[in-house]
Residue, then its C-alpha position, 0 to 999 in steps of 0.5 A: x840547459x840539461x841534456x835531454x833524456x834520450x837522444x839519437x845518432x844521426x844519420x851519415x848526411x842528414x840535414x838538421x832539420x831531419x834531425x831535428x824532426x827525428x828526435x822531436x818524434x822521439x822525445x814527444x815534442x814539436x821540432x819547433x820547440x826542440x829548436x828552442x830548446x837548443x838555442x837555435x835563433x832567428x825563428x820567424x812565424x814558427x818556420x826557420x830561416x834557412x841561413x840559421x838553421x842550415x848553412x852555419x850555426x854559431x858555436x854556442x848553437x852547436x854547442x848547445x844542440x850538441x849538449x841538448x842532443x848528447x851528441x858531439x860537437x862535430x856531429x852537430x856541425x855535420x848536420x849544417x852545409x858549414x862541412x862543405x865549405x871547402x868542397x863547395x865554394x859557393x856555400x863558403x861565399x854565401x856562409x862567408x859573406x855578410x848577409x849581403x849576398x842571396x842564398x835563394x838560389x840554394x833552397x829555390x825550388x821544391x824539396x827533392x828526396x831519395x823515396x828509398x833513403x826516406x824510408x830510414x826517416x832521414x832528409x840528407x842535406x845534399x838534397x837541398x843543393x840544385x846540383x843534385x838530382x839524383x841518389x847515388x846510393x840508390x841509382x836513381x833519379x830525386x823525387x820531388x812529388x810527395x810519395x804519400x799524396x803525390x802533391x808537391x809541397x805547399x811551401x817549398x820554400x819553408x825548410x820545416x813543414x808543420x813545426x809545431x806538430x809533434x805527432x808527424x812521423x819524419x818520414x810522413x807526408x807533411 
């Protein structure tokens, strides 16, 4: 795999799936197929399953996304819920566990979103917790009507909207 040719920070907090959504933009590909091009395994009908994109990824996952992306191997790893482990047992249950254990309850619900950070283009990954209700950055409290439509979203339950669509701006209404 041969890194890609341009690439981007990412942001303090993103999820990896905004990330992933930002360089697809970038580079002119659908986040799906950047996705594979990473290495990133157990897509099923073209949508994530949270566990693997999300809450830990292998070594070579990240190896092979930090690699791909040129970023480092810790900013890789700061894009997934693995860095709150410590901070918030029950991620490290549900990373730690196998499979055994439900991680519904994690990404139940519609996505929720600060309108002011999603104006840099970024998903912060804190969003998808059910204890988070609001931007600390910002002082107020998490939208999760679509500010574009002002619809709620289809398939809340689907981490990626539209994987395959490569020409959706991150921020754009999905």
């Amino acid at each position: 795999m041969h890194p890609l040719p341009r690439s981007l920070d990412p942001i303090a907090g993103e999820s990896l799936v905004s990330y992933l959504q930002r360089l697809a933009y970038r580079i002119d590909v659908s986040p799906l197929r950047l996705a594979r091009m990473a290495g990133l395994h157990g897509w099923s009908n073209n949508s994530p399953p949270a566990r693997a994109i999300s809450l830990e990824l292998g070594r070579e996952q990240l190896s092979n996304l930090a690699r791909l992306a040129r970023i480092t191997l810790k900013e890789a790893e700061e894009l997934t819920f693995s860095s709150w482990k410590s901070h918030y047992p029950p991620i490290m249950n549900i990373i730690s566990d196998n499979g055994s254990r439900s991680d519904s309850w994690l990404f139940a619900g519609t996505p929720r979103f600060c309108p002011r950070c999603l104006d840099r283009g970024a998903w912060k990954k804190e969003w998808s917790l059910p204890v988070v209700f609001a931007c600390i950055e910002h002082q107020i409290f998490l939208h999760a009507v679509c500010p574009q439509c002002a619809r709620l979203s289809e398939r809340p339950w689907q981490l990626l909207q539209r994987p395959n669509d490569h020409t959706l701006h991150p921020a754009q209404c999905r």
